[in-house]
C-alpha positions as CSV (number, residue, x, y, z in Angstrom):
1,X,11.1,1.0,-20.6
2,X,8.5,-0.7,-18.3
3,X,6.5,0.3,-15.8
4,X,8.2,0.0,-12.8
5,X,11.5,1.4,-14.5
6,X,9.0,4.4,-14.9
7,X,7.8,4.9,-11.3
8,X,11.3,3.9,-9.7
9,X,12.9,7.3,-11.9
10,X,9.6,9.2,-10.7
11,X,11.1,8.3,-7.4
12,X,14.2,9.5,-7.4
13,X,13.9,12.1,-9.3
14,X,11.0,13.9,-7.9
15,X,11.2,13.6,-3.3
16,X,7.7,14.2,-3.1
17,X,4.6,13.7,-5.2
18,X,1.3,16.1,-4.0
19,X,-1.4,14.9,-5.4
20,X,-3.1,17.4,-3.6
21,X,-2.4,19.9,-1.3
22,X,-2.3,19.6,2.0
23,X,-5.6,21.4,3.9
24,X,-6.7,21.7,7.6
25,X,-8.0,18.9,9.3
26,X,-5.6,16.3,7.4
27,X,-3.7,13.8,9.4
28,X,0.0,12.9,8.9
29,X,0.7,9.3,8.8
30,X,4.4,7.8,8.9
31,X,5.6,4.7,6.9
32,X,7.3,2.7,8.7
33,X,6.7,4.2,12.4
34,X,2.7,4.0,12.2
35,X,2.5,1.3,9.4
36,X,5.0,-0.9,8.3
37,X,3.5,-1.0,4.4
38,X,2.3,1.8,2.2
39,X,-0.7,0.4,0.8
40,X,-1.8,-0.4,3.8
41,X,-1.8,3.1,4.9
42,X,-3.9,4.3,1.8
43,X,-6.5,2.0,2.9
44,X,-7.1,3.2,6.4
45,X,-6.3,7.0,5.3
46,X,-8.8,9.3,5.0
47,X,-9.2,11.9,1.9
48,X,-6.9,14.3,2.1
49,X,-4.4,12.9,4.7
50,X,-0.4,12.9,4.0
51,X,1.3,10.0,3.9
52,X,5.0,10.1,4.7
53,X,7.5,7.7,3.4
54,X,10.5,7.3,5.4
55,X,14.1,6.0,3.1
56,X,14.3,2.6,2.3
57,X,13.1,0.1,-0.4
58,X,9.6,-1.2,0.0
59,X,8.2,-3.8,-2.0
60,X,4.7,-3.6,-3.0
61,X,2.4,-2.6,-5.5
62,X,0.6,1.3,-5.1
63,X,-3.6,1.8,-6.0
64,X,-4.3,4.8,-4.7
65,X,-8.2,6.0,-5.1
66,X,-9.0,8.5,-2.9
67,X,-7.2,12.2,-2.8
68,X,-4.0,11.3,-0.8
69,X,-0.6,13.9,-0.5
70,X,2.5,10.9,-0.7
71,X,5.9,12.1,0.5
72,X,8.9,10.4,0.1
73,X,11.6,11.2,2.3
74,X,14.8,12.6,0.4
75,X,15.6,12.2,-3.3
76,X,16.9,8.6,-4.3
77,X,16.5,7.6,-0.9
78,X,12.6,6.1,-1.4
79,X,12.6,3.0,-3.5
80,X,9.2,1.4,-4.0
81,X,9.9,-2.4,-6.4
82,X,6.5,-3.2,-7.7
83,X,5.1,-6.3,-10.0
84,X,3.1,-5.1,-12.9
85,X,-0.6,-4.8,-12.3
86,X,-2.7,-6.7,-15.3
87,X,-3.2,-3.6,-17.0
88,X,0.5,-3.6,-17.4
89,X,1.0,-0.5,-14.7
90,X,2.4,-0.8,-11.1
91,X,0.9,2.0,-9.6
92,X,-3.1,3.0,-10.2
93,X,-4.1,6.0,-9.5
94,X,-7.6,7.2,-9.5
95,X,-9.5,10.0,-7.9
96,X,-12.4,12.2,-7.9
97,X,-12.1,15.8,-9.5
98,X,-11.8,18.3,-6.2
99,X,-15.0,20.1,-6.1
């Protein structure tokens, strides 16, 4: 099983993946209504902001470094087709311990 056969099950199986919770002072920020593509909301979000995904099928790779809470709307609903990265993933996730 590859990589993205991995993430696409993670997808529809699990609606919403928290990678942290969400705290006061975090912004909500809609995909597609306030950006039309996911990564480039995890650029311009800030630590600890939520970033929802509205249904559909996006095409694009995922490398999330900073503490983000990612929420994709309904189960099955949220598709996201990515290319492997070179390291043979299609979505890298790195962040710093919460302190």
């Amino acid at each position: 099983m590859n990589s993205a056969t991995v993430l696409l099950i993670l997808l529809l199986l699990v609606p919403s993946l928290n990678v942290i919770p969400l705290t006061a002072g975090s912004e909500v920020i809609y995909v597609p209504k306030d950006y039309s593509r996911i990564q480039q909301v995890i650029y311009e979000a800030n630590p600890r902001d939520t970033i929802e995904v509205a249904s559909g099928t996006y095409f694009e790779n995922l490398k999330i470094t900073k503490r983000l809470r990612l929420i994709c709307e309904g189960s099955g609903n949220t598709v996201i087709v990515a290319r492997a990265f070179s390291h043979g993933g299609c979505c890298l996730l790195s962040a710093a311990p919460q302190q």
